[in-house]
C-alpha positions as CSV (number, residue, x, y, z in Angstrom):
1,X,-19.8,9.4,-32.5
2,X,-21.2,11.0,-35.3
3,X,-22.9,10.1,-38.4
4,X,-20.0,11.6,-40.4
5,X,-17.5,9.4,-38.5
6,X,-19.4,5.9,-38.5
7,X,-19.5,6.4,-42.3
8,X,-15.8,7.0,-42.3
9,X,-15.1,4.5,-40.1
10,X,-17.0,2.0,-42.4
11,X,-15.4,3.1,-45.3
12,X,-11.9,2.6,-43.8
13,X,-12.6,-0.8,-42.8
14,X,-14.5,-1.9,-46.4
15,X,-10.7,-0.4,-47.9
16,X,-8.9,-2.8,-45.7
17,X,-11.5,-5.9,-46.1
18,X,-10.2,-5.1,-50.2
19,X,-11.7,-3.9,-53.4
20,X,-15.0,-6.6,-53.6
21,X,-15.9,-5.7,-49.9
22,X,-18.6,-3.4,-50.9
23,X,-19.6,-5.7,-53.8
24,X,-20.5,-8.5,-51.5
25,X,-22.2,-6.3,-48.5
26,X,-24.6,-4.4,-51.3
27,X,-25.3,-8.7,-52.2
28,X,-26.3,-9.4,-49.1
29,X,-28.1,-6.4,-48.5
30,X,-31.4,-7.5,-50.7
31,X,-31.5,-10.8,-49.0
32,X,-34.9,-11.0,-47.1
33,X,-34.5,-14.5,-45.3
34,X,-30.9,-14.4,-44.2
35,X,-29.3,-12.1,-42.1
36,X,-25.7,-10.3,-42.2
37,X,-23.2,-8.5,-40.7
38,X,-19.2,-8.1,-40.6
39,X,-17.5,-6.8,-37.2
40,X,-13.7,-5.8,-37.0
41,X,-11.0,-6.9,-34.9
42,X,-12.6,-4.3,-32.0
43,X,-16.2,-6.2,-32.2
44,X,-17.4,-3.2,-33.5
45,X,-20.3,-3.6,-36.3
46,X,-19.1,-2.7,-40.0
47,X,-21.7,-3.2,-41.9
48,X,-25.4,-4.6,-41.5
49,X,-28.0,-5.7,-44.3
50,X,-32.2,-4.9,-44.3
51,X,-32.9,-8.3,-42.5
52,X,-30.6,-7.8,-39.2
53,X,-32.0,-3.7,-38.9
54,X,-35.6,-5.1,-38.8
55,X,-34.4,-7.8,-36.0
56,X,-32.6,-5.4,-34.3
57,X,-35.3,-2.6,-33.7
58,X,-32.5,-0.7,-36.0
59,X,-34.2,2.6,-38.3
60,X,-30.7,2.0,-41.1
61,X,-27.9,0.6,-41.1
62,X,-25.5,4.2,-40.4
63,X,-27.5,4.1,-36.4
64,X,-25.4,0.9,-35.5
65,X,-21.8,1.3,-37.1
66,X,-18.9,1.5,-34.8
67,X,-21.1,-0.3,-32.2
68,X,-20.7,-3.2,-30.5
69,X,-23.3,-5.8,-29.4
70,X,-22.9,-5.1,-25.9
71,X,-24.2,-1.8,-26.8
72,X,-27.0,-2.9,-29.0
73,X,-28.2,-6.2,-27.1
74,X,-29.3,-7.5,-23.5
75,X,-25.9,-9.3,-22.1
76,X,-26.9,-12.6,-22.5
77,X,-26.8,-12.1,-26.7
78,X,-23.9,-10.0,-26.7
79,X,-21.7,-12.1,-24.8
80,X,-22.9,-15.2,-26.9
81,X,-22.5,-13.1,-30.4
82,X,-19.0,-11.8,-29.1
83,X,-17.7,-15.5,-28.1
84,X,-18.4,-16.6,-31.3
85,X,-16.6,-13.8,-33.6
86,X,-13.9,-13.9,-31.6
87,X,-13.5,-17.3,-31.5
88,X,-13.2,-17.0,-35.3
89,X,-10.3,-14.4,-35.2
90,X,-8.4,-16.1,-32.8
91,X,-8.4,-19.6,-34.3
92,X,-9.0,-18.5,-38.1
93,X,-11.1,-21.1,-38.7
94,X,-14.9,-20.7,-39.3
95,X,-17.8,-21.9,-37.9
96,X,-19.7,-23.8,-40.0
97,X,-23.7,-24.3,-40.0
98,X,-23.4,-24.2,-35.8
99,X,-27.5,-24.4,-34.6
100,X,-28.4,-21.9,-31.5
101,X,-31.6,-21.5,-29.8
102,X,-32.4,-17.6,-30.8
103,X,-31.2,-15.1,-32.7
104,X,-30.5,-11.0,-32.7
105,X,-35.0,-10.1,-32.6
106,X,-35.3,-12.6,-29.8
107,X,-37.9,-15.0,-31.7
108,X,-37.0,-18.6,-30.5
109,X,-37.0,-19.9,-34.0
110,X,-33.1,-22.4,-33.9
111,X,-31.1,-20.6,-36.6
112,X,-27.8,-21.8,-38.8
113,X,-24.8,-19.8,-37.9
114,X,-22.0,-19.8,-40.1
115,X,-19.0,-17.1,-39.3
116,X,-15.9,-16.8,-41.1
117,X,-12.6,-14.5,-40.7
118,X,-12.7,-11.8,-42.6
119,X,-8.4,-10.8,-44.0
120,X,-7.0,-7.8,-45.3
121,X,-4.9,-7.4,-48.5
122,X,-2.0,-9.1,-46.5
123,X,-4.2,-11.9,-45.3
124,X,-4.0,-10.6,-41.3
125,X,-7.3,-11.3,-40.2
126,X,-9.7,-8.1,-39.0
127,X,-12.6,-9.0,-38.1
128,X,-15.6,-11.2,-39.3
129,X,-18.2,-11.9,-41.7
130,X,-21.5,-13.7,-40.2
131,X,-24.5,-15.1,-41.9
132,X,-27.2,-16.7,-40.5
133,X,-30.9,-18.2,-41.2
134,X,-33.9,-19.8,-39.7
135,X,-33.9,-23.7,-39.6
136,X,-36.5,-24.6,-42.2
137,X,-39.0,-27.1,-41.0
138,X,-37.9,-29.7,-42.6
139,X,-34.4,-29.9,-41.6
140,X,-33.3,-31.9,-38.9
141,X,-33.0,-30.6,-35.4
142,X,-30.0,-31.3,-33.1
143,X,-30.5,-33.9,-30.7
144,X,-30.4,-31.7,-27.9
145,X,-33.4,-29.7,-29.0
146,X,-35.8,-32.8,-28.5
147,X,-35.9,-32.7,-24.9
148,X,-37.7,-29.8,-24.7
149,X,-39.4,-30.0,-27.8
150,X,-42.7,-30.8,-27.1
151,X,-42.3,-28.4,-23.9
152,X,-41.6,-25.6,-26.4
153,X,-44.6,-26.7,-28.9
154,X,-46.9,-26.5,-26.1
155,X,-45.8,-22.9,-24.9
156,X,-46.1,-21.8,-28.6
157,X,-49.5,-23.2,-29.5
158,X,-51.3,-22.3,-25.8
159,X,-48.4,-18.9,-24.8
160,X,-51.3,-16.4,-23.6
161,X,-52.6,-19.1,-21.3
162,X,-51.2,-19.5,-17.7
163,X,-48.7,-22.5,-18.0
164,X,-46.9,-23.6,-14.4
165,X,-43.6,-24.6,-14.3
166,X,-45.1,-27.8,-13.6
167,X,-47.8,-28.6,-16.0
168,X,-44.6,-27.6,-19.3
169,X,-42.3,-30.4,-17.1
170,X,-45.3,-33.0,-16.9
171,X,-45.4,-32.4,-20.9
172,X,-41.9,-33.4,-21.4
173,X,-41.7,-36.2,-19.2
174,X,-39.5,-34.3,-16.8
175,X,-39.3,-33.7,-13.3
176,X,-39.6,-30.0,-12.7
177,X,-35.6,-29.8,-11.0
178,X,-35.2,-31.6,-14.6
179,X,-37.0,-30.0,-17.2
180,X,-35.7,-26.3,-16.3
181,X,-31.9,-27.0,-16.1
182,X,-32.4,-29.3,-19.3
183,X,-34.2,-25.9,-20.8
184,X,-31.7,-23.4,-19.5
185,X,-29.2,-25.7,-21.2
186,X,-31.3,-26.0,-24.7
187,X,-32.6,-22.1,-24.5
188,X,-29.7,-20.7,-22.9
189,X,-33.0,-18.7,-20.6
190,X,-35.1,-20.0,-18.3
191,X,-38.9,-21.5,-19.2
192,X,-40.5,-18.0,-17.8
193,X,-38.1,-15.9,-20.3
194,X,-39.0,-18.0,-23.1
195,X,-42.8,-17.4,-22.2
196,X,-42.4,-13.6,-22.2
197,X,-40.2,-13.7,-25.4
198,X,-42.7,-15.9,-27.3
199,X,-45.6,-13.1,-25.9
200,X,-43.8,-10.2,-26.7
201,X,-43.2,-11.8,-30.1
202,X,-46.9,-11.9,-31.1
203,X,-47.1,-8.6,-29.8
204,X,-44.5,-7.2,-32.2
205,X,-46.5,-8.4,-34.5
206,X,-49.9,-6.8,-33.4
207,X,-48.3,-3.4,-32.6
208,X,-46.6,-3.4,-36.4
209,X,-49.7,-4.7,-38.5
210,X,-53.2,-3.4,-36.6
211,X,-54.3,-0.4,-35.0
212,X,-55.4,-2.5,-32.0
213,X,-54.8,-0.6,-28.4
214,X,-52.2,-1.6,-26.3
215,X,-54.4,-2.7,-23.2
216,X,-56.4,-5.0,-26.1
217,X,-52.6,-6.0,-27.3
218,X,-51.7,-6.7,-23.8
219,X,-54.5,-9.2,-22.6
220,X,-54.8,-11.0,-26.4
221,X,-50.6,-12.1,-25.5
222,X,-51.1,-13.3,-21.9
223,X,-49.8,-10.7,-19.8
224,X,-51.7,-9.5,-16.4
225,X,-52.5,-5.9,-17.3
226,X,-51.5,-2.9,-19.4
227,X,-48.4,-2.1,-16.8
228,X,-46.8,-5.2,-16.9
229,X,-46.8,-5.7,-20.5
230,X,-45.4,-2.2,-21.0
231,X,-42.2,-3.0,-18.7
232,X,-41.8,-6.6,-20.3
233,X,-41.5,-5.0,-23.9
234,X,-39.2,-2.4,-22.4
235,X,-36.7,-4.8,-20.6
236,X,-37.0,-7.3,-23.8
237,X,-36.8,-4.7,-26.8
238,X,-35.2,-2.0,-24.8
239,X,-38.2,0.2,-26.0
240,X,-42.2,1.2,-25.5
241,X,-44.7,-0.6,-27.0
242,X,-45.4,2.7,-28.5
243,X,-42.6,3.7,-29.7
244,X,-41.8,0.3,-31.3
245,X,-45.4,0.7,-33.1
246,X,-44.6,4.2,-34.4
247,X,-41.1,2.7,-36.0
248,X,-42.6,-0.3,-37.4
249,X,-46.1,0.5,-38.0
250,X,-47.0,-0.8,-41.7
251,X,-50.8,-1.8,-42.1
């Protein structure tokens, strides 16, 4: 699809959406905290603000319309953001301040999801209108997220060391049978996912805000070598450590 079309496309869908659609996107567009997007009946992406780009490894906003997340985002996201847009079309009711574990840039922050149907002129629903934001610190957490809680503290505060399976189970009181089916439940990923997330996390931020070389980057985030880190980012951010620090490079 070309760049022509996707902006056609998006034009034709912000005409059906009705006469404030483009009102409200350029709104949330300068929000720096919270992140937005609107997705048609099809689950293709309509529109995308600053925030969700810069989560997304996205350049703009044009490189992602007409997509869908399955194109955009490792299975496991996509088939959780799909479930939950189309849950809102088919029902018609939204969801409302629903907590999940991680968001679109893979950080393990919990974040507030709230979705709701987006109608045309003739109040048919087409598609969706999501807005979401990290949990501040001093909001409660679900109850669910205390059972791994002190688990996930630890990983956070000590993620370049090496931490068994055992020693984050021991820390939560768990047996380790326990503690990783509890976490899969919590994390939706398993303990050893959530590790190379939370590395490759500090690495995005390394790679984006020093000149510091990627074997340096590597070792300073936990990982066994140059090699391995390399593949990690690649399966995780679906690109180089290199070419992710040439997009987002800003010292």
């Amino acid at each position: 699809m070309t760049a022509q079309e996707r902006k056609r496309m998006q034009a034709d869908f912000m005409r059906r959406v009705g006469p404030n659609a483009e009102t409200f996107k350029a709104l949330f567009d300068t929000l720096t905290e919270a992140t937005f997007y609107m997705m048609d009946e099809q689950d293709r992406i309509m529109a995308y603000n600053r925030r969700n780009c810069e989560n997304s490894n996205i350049k703009n906003e044009a490189e992602i319309i007409g997509k869908k997340s399955s194109e955009v985002f490792p299975a496991v996201l996509a088939e959780t953001y799909m479930a939950r847009d189309r849950e809102v079309r088919r029902t018609g009711r939204p969801i409302l301040n629903r907590i999940y574990g991680y968001g679109a840039d893979r950080s393990t922050d919990l974040r507030v999801v709230n979705i709701y149907p987006l109608r045309d002129v003739r109040g048919r629903i087409i598609g969706t209108v999501c807005l979401y934001r990290t949990v501040a610190s001093g909001e409660s957490k679900p109850d669910w997220y205390g059972a791994i809680k002190k688990a996930v503290a630890h990983i956070d505060e000590h993620f370049a060391e090496h931490l068994p399976l055992a020693d984050l189970a021991r820390v939560s009181g768990m047996s380790e049978t326990s503690f990783r089916r509890t976490f899969v439940q919590v994390m939706e990923m398993p303990p050893g996912e959530y590790i190379a997330t939370i590395r490759i996390n500090h690495a995005r931020k390394l790679l984006s805000s020093t000149s510091m070389k990627v074997s340096d980057i590597a070792e300073k985030c936990g990982f066994w070598d140059q090699s391995h880190f390399i593949r990690t980012f690649k399966r995780l951010r679906r690109q180089t450590p290199g070419q992710y620090r040439r997009a987002h490079f800003a010292p």
